[in-house]
Backbone bond lengths (Angstrom), bond angles and torsions (degrees), N, CA, C in turn:
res aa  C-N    CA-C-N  psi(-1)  N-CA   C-N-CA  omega(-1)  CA-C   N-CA-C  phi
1 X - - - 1.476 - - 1.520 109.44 -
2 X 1.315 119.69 137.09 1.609 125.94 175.09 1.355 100.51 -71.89
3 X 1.448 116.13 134.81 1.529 127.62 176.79 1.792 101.01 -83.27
4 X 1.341 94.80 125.01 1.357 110.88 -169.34 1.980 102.44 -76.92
5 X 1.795 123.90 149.43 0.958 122.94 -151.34 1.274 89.18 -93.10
6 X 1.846 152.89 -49.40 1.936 156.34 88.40 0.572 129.62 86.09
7 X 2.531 125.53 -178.65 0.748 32.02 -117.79 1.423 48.46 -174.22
8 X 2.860 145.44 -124.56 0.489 37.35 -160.70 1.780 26.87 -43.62
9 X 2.504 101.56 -37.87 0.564 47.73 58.57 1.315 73.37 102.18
10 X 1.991 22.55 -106.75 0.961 102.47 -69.02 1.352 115.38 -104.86
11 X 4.771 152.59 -138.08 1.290 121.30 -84.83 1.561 96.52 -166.40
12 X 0.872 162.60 -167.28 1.457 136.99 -128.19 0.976 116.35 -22.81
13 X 1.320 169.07 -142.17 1.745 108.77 -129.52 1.093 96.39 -48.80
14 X 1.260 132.38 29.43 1.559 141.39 145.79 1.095 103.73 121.10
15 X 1.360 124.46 -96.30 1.618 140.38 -158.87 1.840 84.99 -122.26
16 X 0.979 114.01 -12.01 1.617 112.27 166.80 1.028 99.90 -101.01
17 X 1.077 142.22 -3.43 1.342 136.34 -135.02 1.761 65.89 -149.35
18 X 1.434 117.56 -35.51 2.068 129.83 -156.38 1.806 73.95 -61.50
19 X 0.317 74.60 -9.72 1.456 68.08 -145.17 1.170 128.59 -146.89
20 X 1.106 99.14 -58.12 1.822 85.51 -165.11 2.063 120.87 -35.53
21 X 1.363 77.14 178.31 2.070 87.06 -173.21 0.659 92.00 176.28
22 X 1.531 142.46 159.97 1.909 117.38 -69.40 1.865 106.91 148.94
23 X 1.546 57.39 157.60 2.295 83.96 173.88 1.175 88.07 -172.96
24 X 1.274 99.55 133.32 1.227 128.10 174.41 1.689 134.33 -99.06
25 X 1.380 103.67 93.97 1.450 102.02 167.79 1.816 141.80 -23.14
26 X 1.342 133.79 118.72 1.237 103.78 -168.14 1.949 104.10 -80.06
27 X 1.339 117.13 -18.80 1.246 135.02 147.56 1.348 129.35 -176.82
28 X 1.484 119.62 -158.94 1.450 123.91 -157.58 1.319 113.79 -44.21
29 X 1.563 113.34 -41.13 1.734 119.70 168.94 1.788 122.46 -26.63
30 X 1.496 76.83 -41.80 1.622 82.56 -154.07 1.475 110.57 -82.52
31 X 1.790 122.21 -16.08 1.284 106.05 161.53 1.313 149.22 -27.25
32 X 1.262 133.94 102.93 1.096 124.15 158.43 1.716 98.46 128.84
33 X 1.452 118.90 -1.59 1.187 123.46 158.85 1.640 137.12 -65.07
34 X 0.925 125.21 123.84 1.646 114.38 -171.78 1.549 112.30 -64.05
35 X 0.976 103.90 121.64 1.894 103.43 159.18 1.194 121.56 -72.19
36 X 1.224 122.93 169.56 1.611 126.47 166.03 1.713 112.20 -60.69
37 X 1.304 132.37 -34.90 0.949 147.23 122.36 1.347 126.26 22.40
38 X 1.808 104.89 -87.37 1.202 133.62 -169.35 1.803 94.21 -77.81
39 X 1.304 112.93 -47.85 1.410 126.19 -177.44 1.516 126.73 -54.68
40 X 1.794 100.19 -37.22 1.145 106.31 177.94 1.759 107.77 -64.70
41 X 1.436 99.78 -71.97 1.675 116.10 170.95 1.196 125.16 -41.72
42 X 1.252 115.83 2.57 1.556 113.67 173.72 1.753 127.02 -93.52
43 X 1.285 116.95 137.98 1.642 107.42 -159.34 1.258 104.07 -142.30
44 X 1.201 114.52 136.42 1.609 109.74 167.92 1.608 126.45 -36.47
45 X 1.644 105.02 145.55 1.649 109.02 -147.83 1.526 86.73 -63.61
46 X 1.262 119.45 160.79 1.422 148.45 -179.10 1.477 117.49 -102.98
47 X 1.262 131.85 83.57 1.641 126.01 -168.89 1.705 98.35 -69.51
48 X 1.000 143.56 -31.65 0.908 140.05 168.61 1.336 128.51 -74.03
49 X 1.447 126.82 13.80 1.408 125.50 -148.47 1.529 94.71 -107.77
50 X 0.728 133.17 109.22 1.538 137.38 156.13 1.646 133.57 -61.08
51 X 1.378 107.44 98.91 1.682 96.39 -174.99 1.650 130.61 -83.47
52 X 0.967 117.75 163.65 1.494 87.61 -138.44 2.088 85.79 -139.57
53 X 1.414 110.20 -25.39 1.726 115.70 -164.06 1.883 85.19 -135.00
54 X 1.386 109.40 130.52 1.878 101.23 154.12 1.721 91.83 -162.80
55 X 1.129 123.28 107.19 1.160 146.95 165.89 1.511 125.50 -121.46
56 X 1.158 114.09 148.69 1.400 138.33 174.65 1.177 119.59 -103.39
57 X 1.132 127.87 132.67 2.012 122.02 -179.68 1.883 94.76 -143.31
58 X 1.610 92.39 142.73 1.568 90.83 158.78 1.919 87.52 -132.64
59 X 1.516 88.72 154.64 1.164 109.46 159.90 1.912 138.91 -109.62
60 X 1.542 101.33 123.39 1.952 89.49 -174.49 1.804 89.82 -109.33
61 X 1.641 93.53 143.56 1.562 106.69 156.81 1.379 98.08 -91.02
62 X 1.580 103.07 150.98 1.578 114.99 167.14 1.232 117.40 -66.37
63 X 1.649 100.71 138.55 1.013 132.26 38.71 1.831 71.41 -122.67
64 X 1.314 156.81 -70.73 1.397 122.10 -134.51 2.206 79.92 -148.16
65 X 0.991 81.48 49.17 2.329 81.59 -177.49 1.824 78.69 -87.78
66 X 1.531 105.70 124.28 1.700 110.49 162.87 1.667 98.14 -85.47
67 X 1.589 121.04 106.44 1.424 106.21 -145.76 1.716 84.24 -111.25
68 X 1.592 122.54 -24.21 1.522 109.99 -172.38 1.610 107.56 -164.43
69 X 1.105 97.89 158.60 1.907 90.74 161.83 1.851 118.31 -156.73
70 X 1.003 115.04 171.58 1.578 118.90 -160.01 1.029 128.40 -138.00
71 X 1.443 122.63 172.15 1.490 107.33 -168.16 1.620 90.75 -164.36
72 X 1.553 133.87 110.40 1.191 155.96 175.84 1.440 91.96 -103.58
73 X 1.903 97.16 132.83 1.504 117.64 155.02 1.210 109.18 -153.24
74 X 1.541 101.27 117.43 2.063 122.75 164.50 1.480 109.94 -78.25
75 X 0.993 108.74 135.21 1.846 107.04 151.54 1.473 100.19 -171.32
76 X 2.052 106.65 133.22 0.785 117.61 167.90 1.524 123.45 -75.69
77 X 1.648 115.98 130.93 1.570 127.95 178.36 1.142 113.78 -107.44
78 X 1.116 142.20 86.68 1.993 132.50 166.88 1.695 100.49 57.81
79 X 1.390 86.53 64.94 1.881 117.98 148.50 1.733 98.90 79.66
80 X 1.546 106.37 -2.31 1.791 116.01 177.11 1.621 125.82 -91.06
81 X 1.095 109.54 129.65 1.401 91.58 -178.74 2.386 111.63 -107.84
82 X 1.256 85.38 115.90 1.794 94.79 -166.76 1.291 89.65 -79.60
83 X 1.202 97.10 128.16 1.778 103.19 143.07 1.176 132.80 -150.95
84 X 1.160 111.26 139.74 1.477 137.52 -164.24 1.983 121.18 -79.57
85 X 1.099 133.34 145.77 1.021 114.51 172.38 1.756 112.52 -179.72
86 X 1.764 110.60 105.38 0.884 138.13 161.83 1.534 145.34 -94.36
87 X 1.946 107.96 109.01 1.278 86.90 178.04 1.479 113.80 -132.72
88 X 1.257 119.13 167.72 1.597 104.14 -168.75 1.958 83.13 -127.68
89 X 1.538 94.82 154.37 2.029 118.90 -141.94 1.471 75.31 -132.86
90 X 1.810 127.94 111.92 1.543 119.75 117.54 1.277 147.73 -48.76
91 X 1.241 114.33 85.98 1.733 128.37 -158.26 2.045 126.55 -145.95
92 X 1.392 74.48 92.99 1.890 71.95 177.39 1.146 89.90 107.31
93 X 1.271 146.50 -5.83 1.443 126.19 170.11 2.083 84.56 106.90
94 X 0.736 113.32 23.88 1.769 120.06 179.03 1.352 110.85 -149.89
95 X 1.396 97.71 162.75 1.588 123.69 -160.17 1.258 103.71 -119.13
96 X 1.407 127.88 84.65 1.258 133.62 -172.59 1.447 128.43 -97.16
97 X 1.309 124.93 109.49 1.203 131.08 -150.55 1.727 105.58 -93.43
98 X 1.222 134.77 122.99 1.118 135.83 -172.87 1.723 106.21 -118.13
99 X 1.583 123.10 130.23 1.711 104.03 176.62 1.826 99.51 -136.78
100 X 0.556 94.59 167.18 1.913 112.92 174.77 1.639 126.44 -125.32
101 X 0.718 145.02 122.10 1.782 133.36 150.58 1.516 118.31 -105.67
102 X 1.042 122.21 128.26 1.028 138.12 154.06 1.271 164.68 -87.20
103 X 1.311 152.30 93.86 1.755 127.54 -150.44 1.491 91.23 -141.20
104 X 1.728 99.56 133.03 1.588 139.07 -152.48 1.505 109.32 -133.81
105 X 1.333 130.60 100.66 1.521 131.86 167.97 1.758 109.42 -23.80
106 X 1.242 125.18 98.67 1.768 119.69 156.04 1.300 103.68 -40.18
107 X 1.517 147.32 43.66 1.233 100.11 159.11 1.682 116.64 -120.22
108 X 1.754 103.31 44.48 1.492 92.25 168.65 1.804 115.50 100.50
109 X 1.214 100.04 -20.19 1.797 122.38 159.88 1.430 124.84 -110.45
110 X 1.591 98.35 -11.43 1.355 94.85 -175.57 1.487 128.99 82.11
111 X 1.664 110.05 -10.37 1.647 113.70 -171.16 1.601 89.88 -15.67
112 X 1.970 111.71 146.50 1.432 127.37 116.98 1.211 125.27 -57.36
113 X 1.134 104.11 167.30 1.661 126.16 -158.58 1.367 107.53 -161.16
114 X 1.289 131.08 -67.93 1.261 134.69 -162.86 1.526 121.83 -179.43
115 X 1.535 103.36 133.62 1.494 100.37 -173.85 1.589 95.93 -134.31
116 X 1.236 104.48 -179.47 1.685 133.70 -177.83 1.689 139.05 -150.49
117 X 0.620 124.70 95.75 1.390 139.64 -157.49 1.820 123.71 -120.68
118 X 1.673 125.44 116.34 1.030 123.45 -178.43 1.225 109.29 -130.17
119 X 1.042 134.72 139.46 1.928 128.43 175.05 1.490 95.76 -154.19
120 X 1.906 99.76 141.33 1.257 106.44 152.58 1.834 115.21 -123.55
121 X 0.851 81.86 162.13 1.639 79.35 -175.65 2.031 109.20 -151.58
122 X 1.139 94.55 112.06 1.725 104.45 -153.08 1.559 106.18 50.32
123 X 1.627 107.52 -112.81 1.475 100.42 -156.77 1.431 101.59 -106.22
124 X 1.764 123.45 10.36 1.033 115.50 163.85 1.473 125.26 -85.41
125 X 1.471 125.32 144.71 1.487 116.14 160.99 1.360 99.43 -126.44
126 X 1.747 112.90 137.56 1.631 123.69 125.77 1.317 146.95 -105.01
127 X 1.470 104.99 142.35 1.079 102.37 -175.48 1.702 124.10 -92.16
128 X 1.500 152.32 -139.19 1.042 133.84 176.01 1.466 99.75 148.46
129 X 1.536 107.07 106.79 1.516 116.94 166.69 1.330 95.57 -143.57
130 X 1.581 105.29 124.71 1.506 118.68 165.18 1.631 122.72 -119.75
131 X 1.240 122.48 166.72 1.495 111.50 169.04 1.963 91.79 -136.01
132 X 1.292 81.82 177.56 1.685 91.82 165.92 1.518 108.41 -149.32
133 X 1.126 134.33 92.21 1.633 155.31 152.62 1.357 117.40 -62.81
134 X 1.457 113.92 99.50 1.481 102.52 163.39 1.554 118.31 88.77
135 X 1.340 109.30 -1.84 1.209 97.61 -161.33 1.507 125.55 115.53
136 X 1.495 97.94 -19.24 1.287 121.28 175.53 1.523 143.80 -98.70
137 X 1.239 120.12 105.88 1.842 112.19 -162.54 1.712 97.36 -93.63
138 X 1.639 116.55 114.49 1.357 108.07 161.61 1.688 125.62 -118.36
139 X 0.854 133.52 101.67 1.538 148.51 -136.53 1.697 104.63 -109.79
140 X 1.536 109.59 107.73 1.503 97.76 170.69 1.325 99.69 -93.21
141 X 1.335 114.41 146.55 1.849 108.44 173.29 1.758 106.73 -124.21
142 X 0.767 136.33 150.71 1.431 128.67 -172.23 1.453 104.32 -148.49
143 X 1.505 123.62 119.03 1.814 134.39 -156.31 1.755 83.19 -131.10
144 X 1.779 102.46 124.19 0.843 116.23 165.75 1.568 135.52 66.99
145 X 1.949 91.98 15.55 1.417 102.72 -174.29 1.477 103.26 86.63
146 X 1.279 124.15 -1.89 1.715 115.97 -174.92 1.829 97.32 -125.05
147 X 1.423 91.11 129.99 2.018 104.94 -179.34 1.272 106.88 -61.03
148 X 1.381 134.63 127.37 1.203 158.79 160.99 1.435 99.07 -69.54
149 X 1.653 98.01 148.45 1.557 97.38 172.33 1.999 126.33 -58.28
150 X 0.855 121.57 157.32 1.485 114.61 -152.75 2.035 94.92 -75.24
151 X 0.903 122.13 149.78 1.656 112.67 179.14 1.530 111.27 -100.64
152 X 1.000 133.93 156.65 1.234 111.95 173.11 1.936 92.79 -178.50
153 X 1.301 89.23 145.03 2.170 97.10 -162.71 1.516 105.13 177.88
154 X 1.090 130.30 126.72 1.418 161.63 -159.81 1.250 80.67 -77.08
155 X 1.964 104.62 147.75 1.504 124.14 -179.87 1.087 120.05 -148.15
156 X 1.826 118.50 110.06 1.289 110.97 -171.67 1.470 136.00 -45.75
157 X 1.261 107.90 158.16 1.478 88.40 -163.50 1.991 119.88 -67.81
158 X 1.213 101.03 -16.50 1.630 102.53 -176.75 1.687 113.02 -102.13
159 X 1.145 95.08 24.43 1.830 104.91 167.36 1.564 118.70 -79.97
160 X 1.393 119.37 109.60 1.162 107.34 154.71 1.731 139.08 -107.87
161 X 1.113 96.71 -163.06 1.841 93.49 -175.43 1.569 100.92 -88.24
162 X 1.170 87.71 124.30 2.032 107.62 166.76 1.530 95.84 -18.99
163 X 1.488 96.10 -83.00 1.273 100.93 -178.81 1.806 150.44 -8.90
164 X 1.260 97.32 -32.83 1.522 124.77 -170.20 1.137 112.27 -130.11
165 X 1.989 123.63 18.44 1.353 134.49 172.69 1.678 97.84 -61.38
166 X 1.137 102.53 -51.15 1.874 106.78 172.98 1.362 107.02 -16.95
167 X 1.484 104.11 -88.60 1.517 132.39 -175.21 1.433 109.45 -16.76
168 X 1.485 113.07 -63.05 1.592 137.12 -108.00 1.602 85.26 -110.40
169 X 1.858 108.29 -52.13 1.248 106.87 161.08 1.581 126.08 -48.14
170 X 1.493 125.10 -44.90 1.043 118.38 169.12 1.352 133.01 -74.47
171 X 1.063 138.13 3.36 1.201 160.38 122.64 1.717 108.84 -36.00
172 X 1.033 125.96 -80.23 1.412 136.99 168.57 1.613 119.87 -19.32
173 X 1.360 92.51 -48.38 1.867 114.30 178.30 1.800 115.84 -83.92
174 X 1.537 106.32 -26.66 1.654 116.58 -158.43 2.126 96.63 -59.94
175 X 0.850 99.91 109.46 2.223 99.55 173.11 1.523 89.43 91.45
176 X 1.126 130.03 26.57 1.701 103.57 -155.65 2.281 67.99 -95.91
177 X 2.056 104.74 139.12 1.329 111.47 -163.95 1.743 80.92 -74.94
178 X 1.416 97.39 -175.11 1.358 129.64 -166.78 1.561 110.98 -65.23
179 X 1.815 111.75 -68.01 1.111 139.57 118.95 1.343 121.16 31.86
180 X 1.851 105.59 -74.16 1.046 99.64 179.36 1.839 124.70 -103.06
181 X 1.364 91.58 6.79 1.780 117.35 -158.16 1.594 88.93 -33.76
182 X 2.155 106.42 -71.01 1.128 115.40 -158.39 1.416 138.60 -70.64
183 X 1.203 103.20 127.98 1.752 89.35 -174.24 1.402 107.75 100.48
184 X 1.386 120.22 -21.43 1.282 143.80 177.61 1.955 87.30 -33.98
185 X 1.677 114.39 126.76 1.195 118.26 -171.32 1.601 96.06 -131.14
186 X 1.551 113.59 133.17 1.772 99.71 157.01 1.183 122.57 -164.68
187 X 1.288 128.49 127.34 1.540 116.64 -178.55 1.268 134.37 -99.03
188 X 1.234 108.92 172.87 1.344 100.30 -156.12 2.168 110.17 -143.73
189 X 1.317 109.95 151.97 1.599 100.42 173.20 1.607 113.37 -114.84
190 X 1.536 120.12 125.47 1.187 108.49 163.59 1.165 124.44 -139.25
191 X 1.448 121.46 174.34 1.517 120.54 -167.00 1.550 87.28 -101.97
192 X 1.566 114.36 152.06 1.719 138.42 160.20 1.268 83.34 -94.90
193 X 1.713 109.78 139.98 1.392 128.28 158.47 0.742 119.85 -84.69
194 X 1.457 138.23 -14.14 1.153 131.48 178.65 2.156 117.74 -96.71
195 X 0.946 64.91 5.50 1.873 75.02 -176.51 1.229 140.06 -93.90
196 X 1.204 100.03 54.74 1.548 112.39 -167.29 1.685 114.56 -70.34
197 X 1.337 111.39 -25.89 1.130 129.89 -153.14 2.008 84.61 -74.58
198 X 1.339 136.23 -10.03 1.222 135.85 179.30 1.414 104.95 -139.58
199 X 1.464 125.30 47.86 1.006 155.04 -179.04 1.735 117.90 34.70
200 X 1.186 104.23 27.10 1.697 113.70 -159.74 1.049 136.96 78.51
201 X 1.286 117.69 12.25 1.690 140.80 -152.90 1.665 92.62 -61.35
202 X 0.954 119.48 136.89 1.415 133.25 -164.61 1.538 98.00 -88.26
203 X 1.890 131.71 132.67 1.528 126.66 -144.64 1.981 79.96 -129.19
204 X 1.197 93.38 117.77 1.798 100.35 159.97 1.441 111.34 -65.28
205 X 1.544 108.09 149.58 1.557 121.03 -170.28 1.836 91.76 -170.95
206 X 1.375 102.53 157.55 0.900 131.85 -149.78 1.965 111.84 -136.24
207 X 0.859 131.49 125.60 2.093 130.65 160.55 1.616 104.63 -123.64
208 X 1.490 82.95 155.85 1.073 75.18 164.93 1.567 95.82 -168.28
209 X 1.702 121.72 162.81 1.593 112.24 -161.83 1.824 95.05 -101.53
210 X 1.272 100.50 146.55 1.510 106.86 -153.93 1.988 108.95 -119.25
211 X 0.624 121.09 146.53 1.532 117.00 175.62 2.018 104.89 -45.15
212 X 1.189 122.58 142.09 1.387 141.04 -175.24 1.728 102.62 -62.41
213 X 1.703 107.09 139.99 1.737 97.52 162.54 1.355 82.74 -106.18
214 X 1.679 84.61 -153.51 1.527 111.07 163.81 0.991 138.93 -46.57
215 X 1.583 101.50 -42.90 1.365 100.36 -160.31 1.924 90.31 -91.53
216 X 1.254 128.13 -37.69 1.612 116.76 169.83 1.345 107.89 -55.25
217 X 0.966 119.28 -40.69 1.872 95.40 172.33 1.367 115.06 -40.55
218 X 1.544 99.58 -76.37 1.727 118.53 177.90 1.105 105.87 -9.36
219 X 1.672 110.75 -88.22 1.067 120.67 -170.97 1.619 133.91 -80.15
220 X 1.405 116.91 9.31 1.424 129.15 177.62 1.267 113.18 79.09
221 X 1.264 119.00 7.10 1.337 96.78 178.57 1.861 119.12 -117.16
222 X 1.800 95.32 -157.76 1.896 90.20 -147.85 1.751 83.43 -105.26
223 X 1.318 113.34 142.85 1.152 122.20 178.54 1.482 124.65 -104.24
224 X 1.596 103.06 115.97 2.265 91.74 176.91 0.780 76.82 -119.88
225 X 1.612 85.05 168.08 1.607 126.06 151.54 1.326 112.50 -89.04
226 X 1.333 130.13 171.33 1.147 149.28 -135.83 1.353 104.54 -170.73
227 X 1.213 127.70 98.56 1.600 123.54 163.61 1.415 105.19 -120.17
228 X 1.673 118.20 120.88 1.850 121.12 -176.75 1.596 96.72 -159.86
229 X 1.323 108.54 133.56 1.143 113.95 148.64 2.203 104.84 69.71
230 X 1.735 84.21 45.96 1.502 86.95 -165.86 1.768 128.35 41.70
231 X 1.272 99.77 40.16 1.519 93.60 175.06 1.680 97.64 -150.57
232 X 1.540 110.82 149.57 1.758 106.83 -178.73 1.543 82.87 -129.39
233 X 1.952 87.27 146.86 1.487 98.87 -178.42 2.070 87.60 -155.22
234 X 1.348 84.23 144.97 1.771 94.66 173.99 1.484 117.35 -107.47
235 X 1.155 105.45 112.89 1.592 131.31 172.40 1.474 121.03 -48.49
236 X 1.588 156.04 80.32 1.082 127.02 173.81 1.563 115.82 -85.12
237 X 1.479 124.44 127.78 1.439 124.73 -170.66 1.658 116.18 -123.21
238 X 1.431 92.78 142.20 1.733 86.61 -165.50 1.643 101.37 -79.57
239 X 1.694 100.46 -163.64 1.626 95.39 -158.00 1.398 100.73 -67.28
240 X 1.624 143.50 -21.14 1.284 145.21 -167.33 1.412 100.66 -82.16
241 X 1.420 128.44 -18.79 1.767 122.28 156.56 2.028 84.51 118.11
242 X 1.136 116.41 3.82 1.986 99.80 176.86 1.502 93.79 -101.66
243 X 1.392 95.45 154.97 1.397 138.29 179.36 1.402 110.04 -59.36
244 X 1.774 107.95 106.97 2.045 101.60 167.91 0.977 115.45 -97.06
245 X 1.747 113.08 -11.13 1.659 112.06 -177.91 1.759 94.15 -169.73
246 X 1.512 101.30 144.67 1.460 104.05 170.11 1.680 87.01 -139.68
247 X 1.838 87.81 148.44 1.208 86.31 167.64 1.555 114.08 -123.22
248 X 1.529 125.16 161.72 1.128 110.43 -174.33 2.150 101.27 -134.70
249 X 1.060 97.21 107.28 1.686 106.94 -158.44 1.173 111.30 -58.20
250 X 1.526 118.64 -40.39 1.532 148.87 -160.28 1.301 97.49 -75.63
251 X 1.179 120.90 -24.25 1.418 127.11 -176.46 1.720 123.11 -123.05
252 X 1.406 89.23 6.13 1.396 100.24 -171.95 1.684 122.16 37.93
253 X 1.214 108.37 67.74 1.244 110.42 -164.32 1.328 103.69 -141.99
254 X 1.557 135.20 171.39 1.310 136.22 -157.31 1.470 96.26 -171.03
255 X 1.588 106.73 117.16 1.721 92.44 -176.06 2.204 102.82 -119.52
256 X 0.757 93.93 91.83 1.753 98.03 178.90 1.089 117.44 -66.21
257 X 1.668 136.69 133.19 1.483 150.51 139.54 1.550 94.37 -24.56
258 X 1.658 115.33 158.17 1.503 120.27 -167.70 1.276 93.50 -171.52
259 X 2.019 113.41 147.79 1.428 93.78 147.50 1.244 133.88 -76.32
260 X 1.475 133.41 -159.72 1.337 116.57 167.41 1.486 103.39 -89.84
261 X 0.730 129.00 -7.74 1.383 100.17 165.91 1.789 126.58 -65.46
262 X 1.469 87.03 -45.14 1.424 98.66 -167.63 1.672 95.88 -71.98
263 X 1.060 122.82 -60.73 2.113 110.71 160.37 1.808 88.33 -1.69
264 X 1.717 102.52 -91.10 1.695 115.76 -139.31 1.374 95.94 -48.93
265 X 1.432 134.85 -23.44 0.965 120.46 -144.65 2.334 95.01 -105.44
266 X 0.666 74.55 -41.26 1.753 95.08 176.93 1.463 95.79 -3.00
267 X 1.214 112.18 -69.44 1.736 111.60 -173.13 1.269 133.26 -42.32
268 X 1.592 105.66 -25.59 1.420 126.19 -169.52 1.184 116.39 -111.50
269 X 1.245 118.52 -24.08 1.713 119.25 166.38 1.172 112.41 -75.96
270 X 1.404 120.98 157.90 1.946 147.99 -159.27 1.831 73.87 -75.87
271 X 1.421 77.76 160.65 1.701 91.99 163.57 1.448 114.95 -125.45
């Protein structure tokens, strides 16, 4: 399986990179096709469902590579919070489509619950359905159409999904007084969905709110850091606590809020 850059979101391509997880396009053709994935996680519309996250991100490597772009969606369903998360990766001369689903207890911690995950990438595919019961993460993974041994490993109780570091962080910040804004420090445990290959082992990380540059002036907003999963990246978040730009240095990379248009269009514009 190709180690995803994600993400989540949610982090290499940061928190897309946090997180995200995926199916993989074999190329541009194949946009817009459902995976098993997308197929599994899909449920009759919800009149009651409240959406709650819908953002767009593209990502450039330095100095001007249009290297990816994304598409996060939250909405709470009967006390759950779903989230969605698609991004498609310029790589190899292909258009590689990566997606995630997710479902997270509403009650304010975020409990996991259950995720889903499919990617192909050339002639590999994985698959990836986990739950967490009790305390309990049990993960079938299946490489290449052939069952992997079954996974299964106890999960502290304040672990959440990569995926919904977004969320969970903004939550963390929402009334947080003036007072205490700066310096404001907190850590945190979460599982990568895509990581089976280390049985899901839940990766400590750390934010924290940081003195303002330039570019948070500019644009008004509050600046963290981000240390997860051996990599630090700085968050800029508008006044509602979501992400307009993170940057990730180590990777020379820059991931911007977008409309959707400008997302669809990303591939085809000059850089």
């Amino acid at each position: 399986m190709k180690a995803s850059t994600t993400r989540a979101a949610s982090w290499t391509i940061l928190a897309m990179m946090l997180t995200t997880s995926i199916s993989f396009a074999a190329s541009p053709a194949t946009q817009g096709t459902a995976t098993p994935a997308e197929k599994k996680t899909a449920e009759k519309p919800d009149p009651s469902a409240k959406k709650i996250w819908d953002y767009w991100y593209t990502a450039t490597v330095a100095p001007k590579m249009h290297y990816a772009y994304y598409h996060e969606v939250a909405e709470v369903k009967q006390g759950r919070i779903h989230f969605q998360s698609t991004i498609w990766k310029n790589e190899e001369g292909f258009i590689n489509e990566e997606q995630l689903g997710s479902f997270s207890e509403d009650n304010g911690k975020f409990t996991p619950l259950f995720f889903n995950f499919h990617g192909n990438y050339r002639a590999s595919e994985t698959a990836i359905d986990a739950t967490i019961k009790d305390g309990k993460l049990q993960a079938k993974v299946s490489l290449n159409l052939e069952d992997q041994p079954l996974v299964n490993r106890m999960v502290p109780s304040n672990a959440i999904f990569s995926s919904v570091f977004p969320l969970w962080m903004q939550a963390q910040l929402k009334n947080l007084p003036a007072e205490k804004a700066k310096n404001f420090t907190l850590p945190f445990l979460a599982i990568l969905e895509d990581h089976a290959d280390n049985g899901f082992t839940p990766e400590d990380g750390r934010f924290r709110v940081v003195d303002a540059d330039e570019y948070s002036k500019k644009s008004g907003s509050i600046r963290v850091e981000v240390d997860f999963n051996n990599q630090k990246s700085h968050w800029y978040l508008d006044k509602d606590g979501a992400p307009i730009r993170i940057s990730i240095a180590s990777q020379n990379t820059v991931v911007d809020r977008v409309t959707e248009k400008q997302a669809k269009s990303f591939f085809k514009s000059k850089p």
